[in-house]
C-alpha positions in Angstrom: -45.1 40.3 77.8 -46.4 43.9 77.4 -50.5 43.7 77.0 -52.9 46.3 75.5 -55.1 46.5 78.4 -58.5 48.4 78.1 -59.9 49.1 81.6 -63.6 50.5 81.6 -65.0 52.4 84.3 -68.7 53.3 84.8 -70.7 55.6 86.8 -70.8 54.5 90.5 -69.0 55.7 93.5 -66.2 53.1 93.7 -65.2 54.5 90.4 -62.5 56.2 92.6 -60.6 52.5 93.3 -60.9 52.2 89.2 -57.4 54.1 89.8 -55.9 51.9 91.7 -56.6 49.2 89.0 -55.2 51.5 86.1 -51.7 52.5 88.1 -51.5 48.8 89.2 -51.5 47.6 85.6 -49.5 50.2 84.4 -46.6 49.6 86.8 -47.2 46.1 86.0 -45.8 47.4 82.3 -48.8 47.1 80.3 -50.4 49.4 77.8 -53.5 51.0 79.7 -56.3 52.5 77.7 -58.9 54.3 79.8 -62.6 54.6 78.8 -65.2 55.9 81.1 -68.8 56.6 80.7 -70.1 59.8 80.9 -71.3 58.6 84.5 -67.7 58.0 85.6 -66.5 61.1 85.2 -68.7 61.9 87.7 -66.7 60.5 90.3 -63.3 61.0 88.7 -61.5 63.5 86.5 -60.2 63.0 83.0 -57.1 64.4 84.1 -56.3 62.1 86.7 -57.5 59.3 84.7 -54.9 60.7 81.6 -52.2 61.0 84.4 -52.5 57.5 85.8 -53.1 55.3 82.7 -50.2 57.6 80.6 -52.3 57.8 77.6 -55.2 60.2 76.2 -59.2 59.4 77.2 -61.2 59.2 75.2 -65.4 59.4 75.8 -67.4 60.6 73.1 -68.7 57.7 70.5 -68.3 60.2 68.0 -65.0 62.1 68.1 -61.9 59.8 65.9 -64.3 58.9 63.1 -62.0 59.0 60.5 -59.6 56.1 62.8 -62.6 54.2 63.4 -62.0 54.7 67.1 -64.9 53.0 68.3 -64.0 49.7 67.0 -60.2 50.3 66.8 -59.7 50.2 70.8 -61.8 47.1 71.1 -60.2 45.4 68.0 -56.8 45.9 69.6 -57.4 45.6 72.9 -55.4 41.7 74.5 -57.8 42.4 77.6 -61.1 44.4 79.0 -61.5 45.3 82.6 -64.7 47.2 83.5 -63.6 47.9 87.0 -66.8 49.3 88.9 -69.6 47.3 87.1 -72.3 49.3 87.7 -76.2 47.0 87.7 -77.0 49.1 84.0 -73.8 48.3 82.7 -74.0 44.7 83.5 -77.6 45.0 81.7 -76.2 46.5 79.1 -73.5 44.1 78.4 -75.7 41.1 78.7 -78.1 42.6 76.0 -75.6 43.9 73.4 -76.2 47.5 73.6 -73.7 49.9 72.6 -75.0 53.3 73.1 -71.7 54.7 74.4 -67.9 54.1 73.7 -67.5 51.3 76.5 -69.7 49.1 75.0 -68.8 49.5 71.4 -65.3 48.9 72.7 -66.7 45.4 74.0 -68.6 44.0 71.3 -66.0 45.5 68.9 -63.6 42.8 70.6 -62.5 39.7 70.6 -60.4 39.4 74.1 -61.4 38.1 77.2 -63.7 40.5 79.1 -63.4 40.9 83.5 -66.0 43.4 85.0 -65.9 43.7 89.0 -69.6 44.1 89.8 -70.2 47.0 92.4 -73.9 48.6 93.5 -75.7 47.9 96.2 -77.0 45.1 97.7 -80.4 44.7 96.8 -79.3 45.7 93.4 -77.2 42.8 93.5 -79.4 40.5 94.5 -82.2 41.6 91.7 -83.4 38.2 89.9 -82.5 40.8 86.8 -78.6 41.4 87.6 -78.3 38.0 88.5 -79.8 36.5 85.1 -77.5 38.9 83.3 -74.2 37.6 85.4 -75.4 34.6 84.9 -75.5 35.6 80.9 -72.4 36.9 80.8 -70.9 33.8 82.6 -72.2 31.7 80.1 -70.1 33.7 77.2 -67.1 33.5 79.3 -67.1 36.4 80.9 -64.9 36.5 84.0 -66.4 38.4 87.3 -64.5 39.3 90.1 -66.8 40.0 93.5 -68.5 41.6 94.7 -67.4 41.4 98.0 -69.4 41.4 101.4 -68.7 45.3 103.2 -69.5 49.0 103.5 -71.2 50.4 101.1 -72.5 54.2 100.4 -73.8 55.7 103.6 -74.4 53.1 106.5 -75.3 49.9 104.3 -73.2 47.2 104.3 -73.6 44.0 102.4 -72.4 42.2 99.2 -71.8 44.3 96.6 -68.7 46.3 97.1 -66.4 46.7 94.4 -63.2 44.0 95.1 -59.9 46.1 96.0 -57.9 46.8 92.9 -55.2 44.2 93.4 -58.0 41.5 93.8 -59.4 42.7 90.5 -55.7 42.7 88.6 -54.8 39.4 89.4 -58.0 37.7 88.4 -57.5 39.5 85.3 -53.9 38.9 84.8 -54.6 35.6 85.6 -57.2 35.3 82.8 -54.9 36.6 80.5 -52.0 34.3 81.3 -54.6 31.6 80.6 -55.4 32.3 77.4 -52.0 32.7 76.3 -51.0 29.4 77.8 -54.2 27.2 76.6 -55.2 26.4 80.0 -58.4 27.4 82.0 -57.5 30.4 84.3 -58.0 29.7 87.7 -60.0 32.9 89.7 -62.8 34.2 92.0 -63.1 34.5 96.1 -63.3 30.6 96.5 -60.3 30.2 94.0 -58.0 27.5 95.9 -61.0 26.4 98.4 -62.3 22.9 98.2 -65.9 23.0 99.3 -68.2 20.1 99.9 -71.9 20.7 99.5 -75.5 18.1 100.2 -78.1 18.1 98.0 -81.3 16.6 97.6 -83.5 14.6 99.6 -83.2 11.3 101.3 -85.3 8.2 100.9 -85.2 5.6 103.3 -86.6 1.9 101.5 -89.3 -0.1 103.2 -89.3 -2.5 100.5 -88.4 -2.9 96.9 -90.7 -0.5 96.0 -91.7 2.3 98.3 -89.7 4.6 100.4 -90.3 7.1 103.1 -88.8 10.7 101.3 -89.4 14.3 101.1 -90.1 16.9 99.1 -86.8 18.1 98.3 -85.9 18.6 94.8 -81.9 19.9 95.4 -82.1 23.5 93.5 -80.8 25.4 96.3 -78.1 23.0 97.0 -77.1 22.8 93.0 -77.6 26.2 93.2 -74.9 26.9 95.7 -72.5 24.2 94.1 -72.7 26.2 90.8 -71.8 29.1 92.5 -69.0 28.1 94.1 -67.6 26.3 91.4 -67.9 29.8 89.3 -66.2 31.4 91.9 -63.1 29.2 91.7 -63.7 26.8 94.1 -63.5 22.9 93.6 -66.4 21.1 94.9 -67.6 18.2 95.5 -71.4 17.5 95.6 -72.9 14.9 97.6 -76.1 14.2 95.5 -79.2 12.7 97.0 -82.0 11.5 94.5 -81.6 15.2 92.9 -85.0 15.8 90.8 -82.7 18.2 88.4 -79.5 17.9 86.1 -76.4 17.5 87.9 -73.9 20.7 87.4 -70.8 20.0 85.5 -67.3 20.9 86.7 -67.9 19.3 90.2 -67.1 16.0 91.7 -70.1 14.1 92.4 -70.6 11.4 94.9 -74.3 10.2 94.1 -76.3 8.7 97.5 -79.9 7.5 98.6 -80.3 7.3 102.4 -79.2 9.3 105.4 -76.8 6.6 106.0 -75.0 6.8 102.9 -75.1 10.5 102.6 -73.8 10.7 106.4 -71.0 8.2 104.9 -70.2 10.5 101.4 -69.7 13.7 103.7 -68.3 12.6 106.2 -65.4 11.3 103.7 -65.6 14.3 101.5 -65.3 16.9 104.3 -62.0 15.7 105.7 -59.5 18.7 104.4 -62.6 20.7 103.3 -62.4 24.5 103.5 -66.2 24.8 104.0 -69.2 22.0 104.3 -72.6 22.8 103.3 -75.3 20.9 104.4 -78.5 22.0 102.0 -79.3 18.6 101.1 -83.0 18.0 103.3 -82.0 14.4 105.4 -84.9 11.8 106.8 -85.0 12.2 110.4 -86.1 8.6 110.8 -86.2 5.4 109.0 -87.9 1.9 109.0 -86.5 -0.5 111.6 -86.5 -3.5 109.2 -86.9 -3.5 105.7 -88.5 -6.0 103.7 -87.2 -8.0 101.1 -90.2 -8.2 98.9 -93.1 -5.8 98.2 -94.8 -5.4 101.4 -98.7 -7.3 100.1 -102.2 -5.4 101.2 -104.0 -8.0 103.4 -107.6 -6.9 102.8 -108.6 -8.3 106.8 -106.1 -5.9 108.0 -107.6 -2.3 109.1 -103.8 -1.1 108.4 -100.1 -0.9 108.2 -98.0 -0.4 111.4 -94.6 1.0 110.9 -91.8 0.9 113.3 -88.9 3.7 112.5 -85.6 4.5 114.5 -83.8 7.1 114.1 -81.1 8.5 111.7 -78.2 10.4 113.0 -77.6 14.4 112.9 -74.9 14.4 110.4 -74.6 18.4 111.2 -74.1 17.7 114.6 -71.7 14.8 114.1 -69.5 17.0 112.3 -70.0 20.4 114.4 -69.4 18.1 117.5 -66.2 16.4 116.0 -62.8 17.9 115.3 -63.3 20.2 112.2 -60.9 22.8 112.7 -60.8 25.0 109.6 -63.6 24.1 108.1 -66.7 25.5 107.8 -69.7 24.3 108.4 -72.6 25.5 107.4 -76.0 23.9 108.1 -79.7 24.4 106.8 -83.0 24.3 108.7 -86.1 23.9 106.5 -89.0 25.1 109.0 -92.7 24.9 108.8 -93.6 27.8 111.4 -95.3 30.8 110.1 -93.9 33.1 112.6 -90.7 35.0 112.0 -90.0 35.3 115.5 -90.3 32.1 116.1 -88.6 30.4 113.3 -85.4 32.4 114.6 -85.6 31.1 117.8 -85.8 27.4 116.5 -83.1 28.2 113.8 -80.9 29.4 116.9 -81.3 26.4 119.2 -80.6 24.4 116.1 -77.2 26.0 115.4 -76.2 26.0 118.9 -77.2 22.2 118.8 -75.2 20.9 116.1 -72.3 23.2 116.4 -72.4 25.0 112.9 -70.5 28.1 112.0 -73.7 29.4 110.3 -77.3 28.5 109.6 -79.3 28.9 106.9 -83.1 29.4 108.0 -85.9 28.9 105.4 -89.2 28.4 105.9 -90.9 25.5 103.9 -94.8 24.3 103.2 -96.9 23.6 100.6 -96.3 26.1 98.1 -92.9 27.3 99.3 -89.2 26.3 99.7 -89.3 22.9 98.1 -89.0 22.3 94.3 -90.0 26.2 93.7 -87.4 28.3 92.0 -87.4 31.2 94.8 -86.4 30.9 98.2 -86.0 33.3 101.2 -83.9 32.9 104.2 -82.3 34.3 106.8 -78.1 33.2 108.0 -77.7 33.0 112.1 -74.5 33.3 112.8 -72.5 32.0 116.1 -73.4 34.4 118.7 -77.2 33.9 117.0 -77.0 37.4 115.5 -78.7 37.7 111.9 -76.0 37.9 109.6 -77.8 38.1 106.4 -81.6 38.2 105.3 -81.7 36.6 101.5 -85.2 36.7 99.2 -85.0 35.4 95.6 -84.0 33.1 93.4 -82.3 30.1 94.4 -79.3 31.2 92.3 -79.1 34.8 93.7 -79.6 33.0 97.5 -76.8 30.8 96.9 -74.6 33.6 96.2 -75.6 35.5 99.3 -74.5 32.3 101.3 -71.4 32.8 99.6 -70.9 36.3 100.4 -71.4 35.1 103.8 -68.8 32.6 103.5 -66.1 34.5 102.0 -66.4 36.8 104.1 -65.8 34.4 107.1 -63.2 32.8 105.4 -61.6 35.9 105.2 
């Protein structure tokens, strides 16, 4: 089935792969209909963009009044591709505006809408993009990437544009699924079953207390959301979370170490990629009474003995887990950088993980607030990745890291 395809490209440097996405489609046999910002045609010429797509280009709001052109390519458009998606276009999308031919085109439309996300990474990573993905998302917006690589000039990071044929099967795939009534299936963890912790542990002394922690499981909800948007089907081993659960994953609900080390250990056989975010008692009480423990007023206090809970981590890490993942987190208390490395590197090489996620934690910081920062140690203990941010745009720099290992 021949589609009207619109592909939109806007001003940023991998505008130059946007070809590659127009020829692809085209010798795929669908109708491609070019419109660039002004920016774009920075980076690539009308001509060539004419040449590739087979039909004329238009750019100006105002020229074809008397068709209506502004709303008559949206209104007969089966698809939109914005193919790069620069950090203002994405903010323009997620407010509405339509200041320029592209987004009249959109909002003019009624067809399923795929934008590949390209800029760089600390653009990416701006609590700002990320609420207007996360927008976008919520209408049904696909997005494809970005992916973890070079960028302009010597940075390299996540926010490269995906390659063209990356970007035209998600979007092919997308429109197949809305012909056939059935959710399209898409994204860098698409086909990945990943298993993720999250939460805190309590340990009972009696009835009515426990011994717990702070945790409230936003960064590990966070990162089960995210991989879940990407395509991948999860299953989230929730420990006494403190927010709602996220829908679309498979969730095995747990209270002490014991059972949590139980859940994943089940979950992760087969797994692509196990993260361990959830924050797990290092000890609990040797015996736990059966009724609520009484104050005796002669006593001068309360003596507890506690034994120790395994390293789930390390049990997997130190067990067979070829092609999976692992990916740990070490919540530390130590206000030097230097030295919270150090730790986070012993603790990797310890328990055997692929990667570990370092973040420091205290009073004010890491648990239950909505910003995190952290840095990934990969194996050789190299920094892989610094993150700063929200939880949700932390998560996705995990991600990055993990698609890119994947791959």
């Amino acid at each position: 089935m021949t589609l009207n395809i619109v592909v939109g490209i806007t001003g940023g440097i991998a505008a130059y792969k946007a070809v590659g996405v127009v020829r692809a489609l085209v010798l795929a046999g669908h109708d491609v209909h070019v419109v660039p910002t002004e920016g774009a045609l920075r980076f690539v010429g009308l001509p060539t963009l004419e040449a590739i797509s087979r039909n004329p280009v238009h750019v100006d709001l105002y020229e074809g009044v008397a068709e209506v052109r502004h709303v008559a390519i949206g209104q007969s458009a089966d698809l939109i591709v914005i193919a790069p998606a620069t950090a203002n276009t994405i903010a323009k999308l997620a407010t509405g505006l339509a200041d320029d031919l592209l987004g009249n085109t959109v909002l003019a439309s009624e067809a399923p809408v795929v934008i590949a996300p390209a800029m760089h990474t600390e653009m990416w990573r701006n609590p700002a993009t990320q609420a207007n993905i996360a927008t976008l998302q919520a209408r049904g917006v696909t997005v494809v990437g970005p992916a973890v690589g070079q960028l302009t000039g010597a940075d390299s990071g996540p926010g490269r544009m995906e390659e063209p044929e990356a970007i035209v099967d998600a979007a092919l795939a997308v429109a197949a699924s809305i012909r056939s009534n059935t959710p399209a299936v898409h994204g860098d963890l698409a086909g990945r079953r990943v298993v993720v912790s999250a939460g805190g542990t309590r340990e009972p002394l009696d009835p009515v207390r426990f011994l717990g922690n702070r945790s409230s499981g936003k960064q590990g909800i966070a990162i089960a959301e995210a991989a879940r948007a990407r395509g991948a089907q999860v299953t989230l081993v929730a420990a006494n979370l403190e927010v709602a659960e996220p829908a679309g994953c498979d969730i095995r609900r747990v209270s002490t170490a014991l059972e949590l080390q139980a859940a994943v250990t089940e979950a992760s056989r087969g797994a692509d990629v196990v993260v361990m975010a959830a924050a797990v008692a290092d000890y609990r009480p040797a015996t736990v009474s059966e009724a609520k423990i009484k104050k005796d007023q002669s006593d001068d206090g309360l003596t507890l003995e506690l034994v120790r809970n395994p390293d789930i981590l390390a049990g997997l890490g130190h067990g067979p887990h070829d092609g999976t993942l692992l990916v740990g987190f070490a919540a530390e208390t130590e206000p030097d950088d230097e030295r919270i490395l150090e730790l986070g590197r012993a603790k990797r090489e310890a328990k055997r993980a692929d990667l570990l996620v370092v973040n420091r934690v205290g009073w004010t910081e890491g648990f239950a607030a909505d910003e995190n920062s952290a840095v990934v140690i990969g194996v050789d203990g190299e920094i892989v990745t610094r993150l700063h941010g929200s939880k949700v745009s932390v998560a996705d720099g995990i991600l990055d890291v993990v698609v890119s290992k994947l791959n």
